[in-house]
C-alpha positions as CSV (number, residue, x, y, z in Angstrom):
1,X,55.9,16.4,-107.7
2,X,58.9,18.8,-106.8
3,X,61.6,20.6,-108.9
4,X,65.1,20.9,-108.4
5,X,66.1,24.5,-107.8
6,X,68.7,24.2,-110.4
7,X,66.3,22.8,-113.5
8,X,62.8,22.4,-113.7
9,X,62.4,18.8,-115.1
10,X,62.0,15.7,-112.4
11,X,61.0,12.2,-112.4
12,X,60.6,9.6,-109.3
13,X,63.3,7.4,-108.9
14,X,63.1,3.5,-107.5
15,X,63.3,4.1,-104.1
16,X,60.2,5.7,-103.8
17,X,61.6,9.5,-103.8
18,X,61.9,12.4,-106.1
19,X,64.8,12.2,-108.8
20,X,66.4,14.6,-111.5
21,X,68.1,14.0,-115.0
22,X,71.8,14.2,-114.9
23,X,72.3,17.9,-115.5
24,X,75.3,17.7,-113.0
25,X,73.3,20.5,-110.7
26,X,71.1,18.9,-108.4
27,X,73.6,16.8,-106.5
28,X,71.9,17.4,-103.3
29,X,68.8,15.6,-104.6
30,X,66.4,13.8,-103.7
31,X,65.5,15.1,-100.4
32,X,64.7,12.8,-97.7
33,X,60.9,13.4,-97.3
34,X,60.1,14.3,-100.5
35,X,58.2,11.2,-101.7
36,X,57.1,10.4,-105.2
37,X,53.0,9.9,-105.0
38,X,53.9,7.7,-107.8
39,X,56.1,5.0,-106.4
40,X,55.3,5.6,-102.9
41,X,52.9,2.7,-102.1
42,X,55.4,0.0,-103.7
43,X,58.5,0.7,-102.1
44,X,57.5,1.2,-98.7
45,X,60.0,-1.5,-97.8
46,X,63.0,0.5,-99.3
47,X,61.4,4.0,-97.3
48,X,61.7,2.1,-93.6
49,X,65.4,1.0,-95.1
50,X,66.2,4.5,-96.0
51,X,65.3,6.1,-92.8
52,X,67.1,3.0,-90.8
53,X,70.0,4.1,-92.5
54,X,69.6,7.8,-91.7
55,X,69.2,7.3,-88.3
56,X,72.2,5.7,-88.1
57,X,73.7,8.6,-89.9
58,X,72.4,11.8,-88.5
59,X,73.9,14.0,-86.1
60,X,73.4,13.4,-82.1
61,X,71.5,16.2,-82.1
62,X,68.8,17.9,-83.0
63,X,68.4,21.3,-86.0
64,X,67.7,24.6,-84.8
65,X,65.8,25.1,-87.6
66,X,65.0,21.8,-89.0
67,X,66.1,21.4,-92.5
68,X,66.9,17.8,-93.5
69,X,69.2,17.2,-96.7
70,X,70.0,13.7,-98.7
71,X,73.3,13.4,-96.4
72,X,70.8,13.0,-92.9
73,X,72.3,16.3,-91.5
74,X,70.2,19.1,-90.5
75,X,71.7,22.7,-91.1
76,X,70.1,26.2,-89.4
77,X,69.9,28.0,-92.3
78,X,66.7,27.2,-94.0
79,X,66.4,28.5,-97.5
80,X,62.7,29.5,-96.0
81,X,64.1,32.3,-93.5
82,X,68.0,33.4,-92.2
83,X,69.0,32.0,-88.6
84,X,68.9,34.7,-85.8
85,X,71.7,35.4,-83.7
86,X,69.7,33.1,-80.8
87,X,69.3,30.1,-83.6
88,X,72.8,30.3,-84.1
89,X,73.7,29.8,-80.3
90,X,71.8,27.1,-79.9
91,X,73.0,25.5,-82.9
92,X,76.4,25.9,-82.3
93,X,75.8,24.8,-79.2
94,X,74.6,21.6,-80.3
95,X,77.0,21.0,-82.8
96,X,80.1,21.6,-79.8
97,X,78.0,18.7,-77.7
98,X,78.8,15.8,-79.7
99,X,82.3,17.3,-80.4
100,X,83.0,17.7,-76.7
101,X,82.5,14.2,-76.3
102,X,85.2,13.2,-78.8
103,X,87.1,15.5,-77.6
104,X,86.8,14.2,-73.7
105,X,86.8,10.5,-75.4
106,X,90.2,11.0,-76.8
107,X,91.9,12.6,-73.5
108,X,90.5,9.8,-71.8
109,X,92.8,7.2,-74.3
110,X,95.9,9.9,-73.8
111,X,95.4,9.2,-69.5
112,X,94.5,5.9,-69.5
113,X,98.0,5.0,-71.6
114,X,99.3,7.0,-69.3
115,X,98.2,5.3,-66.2
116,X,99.3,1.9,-67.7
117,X,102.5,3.1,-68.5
118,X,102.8,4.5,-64.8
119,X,102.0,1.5,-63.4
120,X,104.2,-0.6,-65.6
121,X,107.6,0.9,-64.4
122,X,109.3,4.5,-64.1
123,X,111.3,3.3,-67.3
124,X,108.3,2.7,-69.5
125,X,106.8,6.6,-68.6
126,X,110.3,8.1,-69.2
127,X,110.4,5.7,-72.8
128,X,106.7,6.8,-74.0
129,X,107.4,10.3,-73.2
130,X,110.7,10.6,-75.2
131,X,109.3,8.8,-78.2
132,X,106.4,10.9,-78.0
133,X,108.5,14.2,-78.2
134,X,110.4,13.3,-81.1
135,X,107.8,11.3,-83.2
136,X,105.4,14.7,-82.9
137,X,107.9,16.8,-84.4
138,X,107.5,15.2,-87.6
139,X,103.9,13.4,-86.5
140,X,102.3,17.7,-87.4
141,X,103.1,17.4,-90.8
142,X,100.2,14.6,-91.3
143,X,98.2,16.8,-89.1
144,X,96.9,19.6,-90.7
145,X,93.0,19.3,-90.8
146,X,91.5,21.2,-93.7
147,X,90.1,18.7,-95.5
148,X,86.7,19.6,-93.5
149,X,87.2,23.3,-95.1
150,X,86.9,22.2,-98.5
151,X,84.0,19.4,-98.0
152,X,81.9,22.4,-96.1
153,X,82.2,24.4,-98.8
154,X,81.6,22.3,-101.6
155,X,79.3,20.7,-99.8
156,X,77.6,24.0,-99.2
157,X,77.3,24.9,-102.7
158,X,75.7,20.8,-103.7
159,X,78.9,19.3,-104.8
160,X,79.0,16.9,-103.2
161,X,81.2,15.0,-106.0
162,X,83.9,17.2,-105.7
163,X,84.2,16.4,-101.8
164,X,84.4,13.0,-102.7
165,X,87.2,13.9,-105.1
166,X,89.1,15.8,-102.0
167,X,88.4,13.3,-99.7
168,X,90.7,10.8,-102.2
169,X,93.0,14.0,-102.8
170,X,93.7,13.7,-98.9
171,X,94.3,10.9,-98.6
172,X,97.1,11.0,-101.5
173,X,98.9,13.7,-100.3
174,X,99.0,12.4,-96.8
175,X,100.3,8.8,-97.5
176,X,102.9,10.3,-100.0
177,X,104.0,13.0,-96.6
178,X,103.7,9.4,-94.1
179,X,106.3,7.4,-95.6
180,X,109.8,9.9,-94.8
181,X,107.1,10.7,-91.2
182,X,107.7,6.9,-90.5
183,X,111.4,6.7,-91.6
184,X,112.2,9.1,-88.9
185,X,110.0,7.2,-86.7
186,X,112.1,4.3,-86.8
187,X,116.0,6.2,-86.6
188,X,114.3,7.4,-82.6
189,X,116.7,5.0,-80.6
190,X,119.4,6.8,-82.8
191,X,118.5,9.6,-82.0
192,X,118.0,9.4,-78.2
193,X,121.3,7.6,-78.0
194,X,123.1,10.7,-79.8
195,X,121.5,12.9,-77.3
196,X,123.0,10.8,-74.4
197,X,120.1,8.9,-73.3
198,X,120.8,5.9,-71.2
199,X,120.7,2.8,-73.8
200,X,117.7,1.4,-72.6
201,X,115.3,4.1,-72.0
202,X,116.3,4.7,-75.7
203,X,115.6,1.1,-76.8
204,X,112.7,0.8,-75.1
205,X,111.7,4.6,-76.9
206,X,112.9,2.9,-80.1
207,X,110.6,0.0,-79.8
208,X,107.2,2.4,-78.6
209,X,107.8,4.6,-82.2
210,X,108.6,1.6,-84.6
211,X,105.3,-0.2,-83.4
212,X,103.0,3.0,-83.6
213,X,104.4,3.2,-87.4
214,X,102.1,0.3,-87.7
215,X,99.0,3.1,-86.7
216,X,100.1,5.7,-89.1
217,X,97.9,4.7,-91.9
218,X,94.3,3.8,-89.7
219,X,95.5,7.1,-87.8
220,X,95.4,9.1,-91.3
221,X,92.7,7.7,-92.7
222,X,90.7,8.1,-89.6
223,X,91.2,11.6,-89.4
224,X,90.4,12.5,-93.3
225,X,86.9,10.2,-92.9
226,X,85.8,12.0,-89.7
227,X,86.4,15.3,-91.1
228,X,84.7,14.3,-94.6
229,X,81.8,13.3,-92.2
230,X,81.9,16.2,-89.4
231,X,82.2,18.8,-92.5
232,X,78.5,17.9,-93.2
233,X,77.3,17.7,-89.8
234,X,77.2,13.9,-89.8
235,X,78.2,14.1,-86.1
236,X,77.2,10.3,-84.4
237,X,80.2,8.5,-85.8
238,X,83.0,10.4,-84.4
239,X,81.5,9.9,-81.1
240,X,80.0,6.4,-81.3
241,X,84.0,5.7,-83.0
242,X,86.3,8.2,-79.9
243,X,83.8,6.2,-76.8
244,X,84.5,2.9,-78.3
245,X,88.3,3.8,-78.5
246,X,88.2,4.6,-75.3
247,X,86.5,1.4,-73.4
248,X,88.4,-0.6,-75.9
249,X,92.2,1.1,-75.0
250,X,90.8,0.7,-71.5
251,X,89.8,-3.0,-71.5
252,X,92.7,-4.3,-73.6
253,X,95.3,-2.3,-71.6
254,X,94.2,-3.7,-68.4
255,X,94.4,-7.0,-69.8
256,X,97.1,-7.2,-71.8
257,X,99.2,-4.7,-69.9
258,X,98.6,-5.3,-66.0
259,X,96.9,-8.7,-66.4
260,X,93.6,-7.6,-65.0
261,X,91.6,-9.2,-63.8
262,X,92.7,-12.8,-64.9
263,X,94.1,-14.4,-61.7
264,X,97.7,-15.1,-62.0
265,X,98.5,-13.5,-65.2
266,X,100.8,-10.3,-64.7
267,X,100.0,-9.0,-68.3
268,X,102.5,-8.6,-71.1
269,X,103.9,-4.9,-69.4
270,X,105.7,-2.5,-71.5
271,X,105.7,-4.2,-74.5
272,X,102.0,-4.7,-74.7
273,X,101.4,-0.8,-73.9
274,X,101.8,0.5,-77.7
275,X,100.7,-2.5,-79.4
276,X,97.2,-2.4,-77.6
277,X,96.6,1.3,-79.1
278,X,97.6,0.7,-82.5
279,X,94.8,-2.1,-82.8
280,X,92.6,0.0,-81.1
281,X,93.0,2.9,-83.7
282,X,92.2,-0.2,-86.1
283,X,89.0,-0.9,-84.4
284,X,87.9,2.7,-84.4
285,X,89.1,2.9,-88.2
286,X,86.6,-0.1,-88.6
287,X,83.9,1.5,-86.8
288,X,83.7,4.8,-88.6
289,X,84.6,3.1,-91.9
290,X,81.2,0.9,-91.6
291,X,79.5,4.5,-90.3
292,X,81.1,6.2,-93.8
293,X,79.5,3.3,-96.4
294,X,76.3,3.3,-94.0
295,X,76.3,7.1,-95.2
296,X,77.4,7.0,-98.6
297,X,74.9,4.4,-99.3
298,X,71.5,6.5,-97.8
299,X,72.8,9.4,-100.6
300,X,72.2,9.0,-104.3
301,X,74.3,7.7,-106.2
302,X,77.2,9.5,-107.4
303,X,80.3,8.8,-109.8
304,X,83.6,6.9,-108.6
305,X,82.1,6.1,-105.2
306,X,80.8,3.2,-103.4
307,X,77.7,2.3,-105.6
308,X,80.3,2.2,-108.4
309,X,83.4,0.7,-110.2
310,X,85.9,0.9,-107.4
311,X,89.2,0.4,-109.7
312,X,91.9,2.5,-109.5
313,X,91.1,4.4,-112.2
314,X,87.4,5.2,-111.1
315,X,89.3,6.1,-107.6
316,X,91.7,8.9,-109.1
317,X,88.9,10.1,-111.2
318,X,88.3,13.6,-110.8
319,X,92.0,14.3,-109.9
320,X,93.5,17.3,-111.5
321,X,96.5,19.3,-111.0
322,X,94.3,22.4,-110.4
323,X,92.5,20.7,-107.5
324,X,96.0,19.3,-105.7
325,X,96.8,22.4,-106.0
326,X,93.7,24.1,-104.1
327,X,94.8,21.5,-101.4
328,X,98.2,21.7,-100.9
329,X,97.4,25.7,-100.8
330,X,95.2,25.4,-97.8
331,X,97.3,22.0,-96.6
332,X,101.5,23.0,-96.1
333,X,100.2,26.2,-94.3
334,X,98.5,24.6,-92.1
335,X,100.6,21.3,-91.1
336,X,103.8,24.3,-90.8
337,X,101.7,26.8,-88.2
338,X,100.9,23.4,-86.4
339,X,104.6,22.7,-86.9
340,X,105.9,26.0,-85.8
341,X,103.5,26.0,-82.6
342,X,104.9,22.5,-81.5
343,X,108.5,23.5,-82.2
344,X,107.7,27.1,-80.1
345,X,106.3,25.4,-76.8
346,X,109.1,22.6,-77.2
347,X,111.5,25.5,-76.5
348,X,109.5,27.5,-74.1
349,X,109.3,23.6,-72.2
350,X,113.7,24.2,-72.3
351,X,113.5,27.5,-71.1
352,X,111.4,26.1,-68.3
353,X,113.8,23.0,-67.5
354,X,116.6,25.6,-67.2
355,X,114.9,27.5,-64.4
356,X,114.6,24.0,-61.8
357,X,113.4,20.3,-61.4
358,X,110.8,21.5,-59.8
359,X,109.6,24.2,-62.2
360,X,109.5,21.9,-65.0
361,X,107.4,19.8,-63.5
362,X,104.9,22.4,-62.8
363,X,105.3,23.5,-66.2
364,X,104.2,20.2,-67.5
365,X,101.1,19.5,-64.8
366,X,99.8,23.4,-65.3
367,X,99.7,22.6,-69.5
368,X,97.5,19.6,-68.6
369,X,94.9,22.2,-66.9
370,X,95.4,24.7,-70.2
371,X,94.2,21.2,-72.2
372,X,90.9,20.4,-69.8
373,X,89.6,24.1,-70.8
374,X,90.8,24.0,-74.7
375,X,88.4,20.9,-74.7
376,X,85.1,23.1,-74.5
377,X,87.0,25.9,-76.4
378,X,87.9,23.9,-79.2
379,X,84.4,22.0,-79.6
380,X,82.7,25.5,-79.6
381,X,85.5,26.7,-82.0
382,X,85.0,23.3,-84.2
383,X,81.3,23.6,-84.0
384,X,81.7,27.6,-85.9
385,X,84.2,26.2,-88.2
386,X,81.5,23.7,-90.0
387,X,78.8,25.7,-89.9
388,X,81.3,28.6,-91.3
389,X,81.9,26.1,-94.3
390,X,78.2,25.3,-95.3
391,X,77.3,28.7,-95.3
392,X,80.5,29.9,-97.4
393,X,79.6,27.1,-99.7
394,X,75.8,28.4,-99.9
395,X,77.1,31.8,-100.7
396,X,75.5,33.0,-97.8
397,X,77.8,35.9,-96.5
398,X,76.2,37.6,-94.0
399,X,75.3,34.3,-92.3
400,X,78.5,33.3,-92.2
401,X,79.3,36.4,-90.8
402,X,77.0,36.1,-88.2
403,X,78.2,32.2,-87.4
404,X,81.4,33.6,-87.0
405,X,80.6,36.3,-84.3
406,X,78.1,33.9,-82.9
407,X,81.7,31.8,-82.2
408,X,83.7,34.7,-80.8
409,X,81.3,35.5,-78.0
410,X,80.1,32.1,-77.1
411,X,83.9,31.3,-76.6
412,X,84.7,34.9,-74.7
413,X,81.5,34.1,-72.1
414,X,82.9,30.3,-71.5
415,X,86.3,31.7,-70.9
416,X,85.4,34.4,-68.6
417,X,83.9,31.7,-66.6
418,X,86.3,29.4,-67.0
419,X,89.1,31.6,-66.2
420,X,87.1,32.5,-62.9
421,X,86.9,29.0,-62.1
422,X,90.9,28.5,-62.2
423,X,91.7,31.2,-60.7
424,X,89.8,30.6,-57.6
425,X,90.3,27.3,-57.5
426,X,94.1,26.9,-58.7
427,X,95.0,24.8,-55.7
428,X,92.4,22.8,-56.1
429,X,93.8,22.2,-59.4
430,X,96.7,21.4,-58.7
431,X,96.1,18.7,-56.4
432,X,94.7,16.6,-59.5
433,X,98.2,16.2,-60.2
434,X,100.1,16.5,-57.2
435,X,100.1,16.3,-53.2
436,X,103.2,17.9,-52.9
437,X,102.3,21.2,-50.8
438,X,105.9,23.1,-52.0
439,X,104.6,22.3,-55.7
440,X,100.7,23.6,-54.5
441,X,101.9,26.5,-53.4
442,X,104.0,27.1,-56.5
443,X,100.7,26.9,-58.6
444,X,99.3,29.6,-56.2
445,X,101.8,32.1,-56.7
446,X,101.9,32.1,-60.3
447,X,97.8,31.8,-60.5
448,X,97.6,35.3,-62.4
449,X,99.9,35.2,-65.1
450,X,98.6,31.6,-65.6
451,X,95.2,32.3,-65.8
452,X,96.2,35.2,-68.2
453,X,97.6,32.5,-70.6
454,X,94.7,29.9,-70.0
455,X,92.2,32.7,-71.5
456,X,94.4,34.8,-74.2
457,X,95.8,31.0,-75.3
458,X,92.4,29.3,-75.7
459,X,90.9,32.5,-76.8
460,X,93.6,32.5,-79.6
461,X,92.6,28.9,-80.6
462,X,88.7,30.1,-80.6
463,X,89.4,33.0,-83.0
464,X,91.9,31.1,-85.4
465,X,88.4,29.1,-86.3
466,X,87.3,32.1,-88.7
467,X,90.6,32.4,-91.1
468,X,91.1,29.3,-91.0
469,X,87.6,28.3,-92.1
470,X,87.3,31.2,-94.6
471,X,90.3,29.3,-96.1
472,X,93.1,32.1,-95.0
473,X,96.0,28.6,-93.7
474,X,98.8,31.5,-95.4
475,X,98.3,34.3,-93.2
476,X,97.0,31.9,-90.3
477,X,100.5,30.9,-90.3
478,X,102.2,33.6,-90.7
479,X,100.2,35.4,-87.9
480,X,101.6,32.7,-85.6
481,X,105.1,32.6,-86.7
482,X,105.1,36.4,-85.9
483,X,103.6,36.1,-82.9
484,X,105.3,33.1,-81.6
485,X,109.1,33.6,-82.9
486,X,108.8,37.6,-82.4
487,X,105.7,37.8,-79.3
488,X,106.3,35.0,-76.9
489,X,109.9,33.2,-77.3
490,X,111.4,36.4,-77.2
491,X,109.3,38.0,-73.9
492,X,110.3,34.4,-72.6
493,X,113.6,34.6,-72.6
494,X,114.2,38.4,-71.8
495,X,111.6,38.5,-68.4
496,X,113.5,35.2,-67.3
497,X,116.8,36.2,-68.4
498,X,116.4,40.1,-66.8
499,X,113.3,39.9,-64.5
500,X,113.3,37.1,-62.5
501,X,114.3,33.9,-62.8
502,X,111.1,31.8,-62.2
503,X,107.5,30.8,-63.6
504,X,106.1,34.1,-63.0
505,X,108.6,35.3,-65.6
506,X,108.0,32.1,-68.1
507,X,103.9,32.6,-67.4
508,X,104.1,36.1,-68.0
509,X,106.0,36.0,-71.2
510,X,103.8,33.0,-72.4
511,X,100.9,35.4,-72.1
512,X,102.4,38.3,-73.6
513,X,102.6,36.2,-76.9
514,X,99.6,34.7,-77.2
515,X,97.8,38.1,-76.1
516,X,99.6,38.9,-79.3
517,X,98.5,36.6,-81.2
518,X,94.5,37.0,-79.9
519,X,95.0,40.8,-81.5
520,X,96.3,39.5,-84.5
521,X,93.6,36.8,-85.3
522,X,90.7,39.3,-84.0
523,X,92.0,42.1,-86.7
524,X,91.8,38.9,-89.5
525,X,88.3,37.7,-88.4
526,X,86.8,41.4,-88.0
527,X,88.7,42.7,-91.3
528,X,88.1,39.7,-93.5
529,X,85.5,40.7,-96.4
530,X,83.0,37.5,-96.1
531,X,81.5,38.7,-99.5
532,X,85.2,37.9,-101.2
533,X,85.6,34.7,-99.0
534,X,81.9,33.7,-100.6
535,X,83.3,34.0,-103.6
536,X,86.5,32.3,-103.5
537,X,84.3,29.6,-101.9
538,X,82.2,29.1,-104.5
539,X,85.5,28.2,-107.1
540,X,86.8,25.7,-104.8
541,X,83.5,24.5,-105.0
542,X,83.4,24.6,-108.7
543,X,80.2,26.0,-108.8
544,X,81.3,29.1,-110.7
């Protein structure tokens, strides 16, 4: 027989594994593995169910240091011993695999809608690209993603009740922020015609934003239940849900779209194109949805969740003023630094159109190359953030320390090589986008203020991992608003303006700023007390 580490009194439970009273402390009980010599023999039946389910469950990959917990993920720190630096790369390293693959998955559905649009007519691509511009400048304030900072954290400390509470918190804040997101959504032909948009490019622009009001809801939901899930290193159904999004949008569209491969049947076209990704953001909803009760139900039982009363009332329980307020703290930060980045690049993008057709156009292709290489940043940079979380919840300073710095350099050495890569290989590059040689040549002679933006911006994105994850969204956003509004718009417009007039100018101005803004984050990671952050941790967790 075992005994929680919180109190000293257990009993088995009836599915054949250890169980403690009520006290409110041993959330994180029972431990798969730990079987009840009692109960054992009889419920064999409910054991092969149990680890069914957590197979199901647990992360693609495989623990460092293997430490199983009730919620089928595997964490390197084992109470037994701390992680060493060389655990710790490996582990983030696993974690960024399974991340990397989302990541890929979901840049795969951006291309292929792409490609459909392409081949559907000029129109359609000049359409999806104006609605998308104007429905993301409201679309980042139902973006900011920290719900994952407060379920690693209380998760960490073996609450997992009060992530549960979050979770619903989330949720309620971001479907009271959706409905003036999809009012604007549906004014877009308005606001295209104002602009002077031929009438129907801005119909058609219209008609793309009022049907993907239809996703908002699947798209918020989505993203608060893979970061609830992610937090506690439940990585398979983000991954199983982002590859089935992708052959799904890749099927339908070629279907429904073109009319491929059913013999004279030209497809739907245009109008098809948006309604074929909101139903698959359904079907991946569905998928991970099934993958979230499929979890909840291999964890004990807990109040005002699945195995319960699923009123209202047992829904808002656990909803105090205190805890929207530890939300929205780390939230309106976060969705205005995403915000102010989107509303910066928009106007470097003018700056850009200003200088020629052809520059533009460069512009545009070159960001596509800056997005390949944030997709192995940001997994590594995702991968620190959750294991930052647990370990801040576990009160465990110096190995969140460690996790952190762990980050920094794995993100520093892929860079170096990336960057490398790139700037070697620019033309090469290029022609993934273009054939044009006037435009290939372009890309070489502005190959060394563009690679100097490719590693200060993704090494900018790497860093912001650490104060963001220590639960710093106030001064992560005002970091960038410095740096952006008073680093990079401003070196921008005064090398194009009195230097020269081209993309070297833009490129080397872009770097300037986010060079900046590397400085700044590296002086809030290396300065941050982690002892403090522990602590601050542990009363969003409520275990204080």
């Amino acid at each position: 027989r075992h005994s929680c580490p919180r109190c000293t009194e257990g009993r088995s439970t009836g599915r054949g594994l250890v169980g403690f009273p009520a006290c409110g402390r041993g959330s994180g009980w029972p431990r798969e593995g730990l079987v009840c010599v009692a109960t054992s023999a009889p419920k064999m039946d409910d054991d092969r169910e149990t680890q069914k389910i957590h197979h199901e469950t647990s992360p693609l990959v495989g623990d460092v240091v293997p430490k199983k917990g009730a919620d089928g993920a595997g964490e390197a720190d084992s109470q037994d011993r701390e992680a060493t630096f060389k655990d710790d790369v490996l582990d983030t390293l696993h974690l960024a695999g399974p991340i990397f693959v989302s990541r890929v998955s979901w840049v795969g559905m951006k291309s292929t809608d792409t490609a459909l649009l392409g081949h559907t007519s000029g129109d359609a691509l000049s359409a999806a690209a104006l609605s998308d511009l104007y429905t993301m400048c409201t679309a980042v304030l139902i973006q900011g993603r920290v719900l994952g900072i407060l379920v690693g954290q209380t998760c960490g400390a073996d609450n997992r009740h009060l992530a549960v509470v979050y979770l619903r918190i989330s949720v309620a804040v971001l479907s009271a922020l959706a409905v003036p997101v999809a009012i604007s959504w549906a004014y877009t032909e308005d606001v295209w015609t104002w602009m002077g948009q031929p009438g129907d490019v801005a119909g058609m622009a219209g008609y793309y934003s009022r049907v993907f009001i239809l996703a908002i809801p699947a798209q918020m939901i989505y993203s608060q239940l893979s970061q609830y899930l992610t937090a506690q290193r439940v990585m398979r159904p983000e991954v199983v849900t982002s590859s089935a999004g992708l052959a799904a949008n890749l099927v339908l569209g070629l279907v429904l779209v073109l009319g491929w491969p059913i013999p004279g049947f030209v497809g739907f076209g245009f109008a098809a194109c948006p309604i074929v990704t909101v139903v698959v953001v359904y079907i991946q909803l569905c998928i991970l949805g099934y993958y979230f009760v499929k979890t909840e139900h291999a964890k004990p039982p807990i109040e005002g969740t699945l195995a319960n009363d699923n009123t209202l009332s047992h829904w808002t329980s656990g909803f105090t003023w205190t805890r929207f307020q530890t939300f929205s703290q780390l939230y309106f930060p976060a969705a205005l630094a995403l915000s102010s980045d989107f509303w910066r690049m928009g106007l470097v993008g003018a700056i850009a159109a200003k200088i020629g057709e052809r520059e533009v156009g460069l512009f545009n292709a070159s960001y596509r190359i800056l997005w390949i290489t944030l997709i192995f940043i940001s997994s590594v940079s995702g991968a620190t953030g959750i294991k930052l979380g647990l370990r801040l919840g576990k009160n465990q300073a110096k190995q969140a320390r460690q996790a952190a710095e762990v980050g920094v350099v794995l993100c520093v050495v892929l860079l170096m090589l990336l960057s490398g890569i790139v700037y070697c290989n620019i033309r090469s590059f290029g022609a993934i986008f273009t054939s044009d040689e006037s435009y290939l040549d372009l890309f070489e002679e502005v190959r060394l203020p563009f690679t100097c933006v490719l590693f200060f911006m993704n090494l900018s994105v790497g860093i912001e991992r650490i104060p963001m994850s220590l639960g710093r969204t106030g001064d992560v956003f005002w970091a960038g608003f410095v740096a952006s509004w008073f680093g990079q718009v401003p070196a921008v417009f005064f090398l194009v303006e009195y230097w020269r007039n081209d993309l070297y100018a833009l490129y080397t101005g872009i770097g300037i700023g986010y060079a900046f803004l590397t400085i700044l984050y590296s002086w809030m990671a290396y300065s941050s007390d982690f002892e403090h952050y522990c602590e601050l941790a542990q009363i969003r967790a409520e275990a204080k």
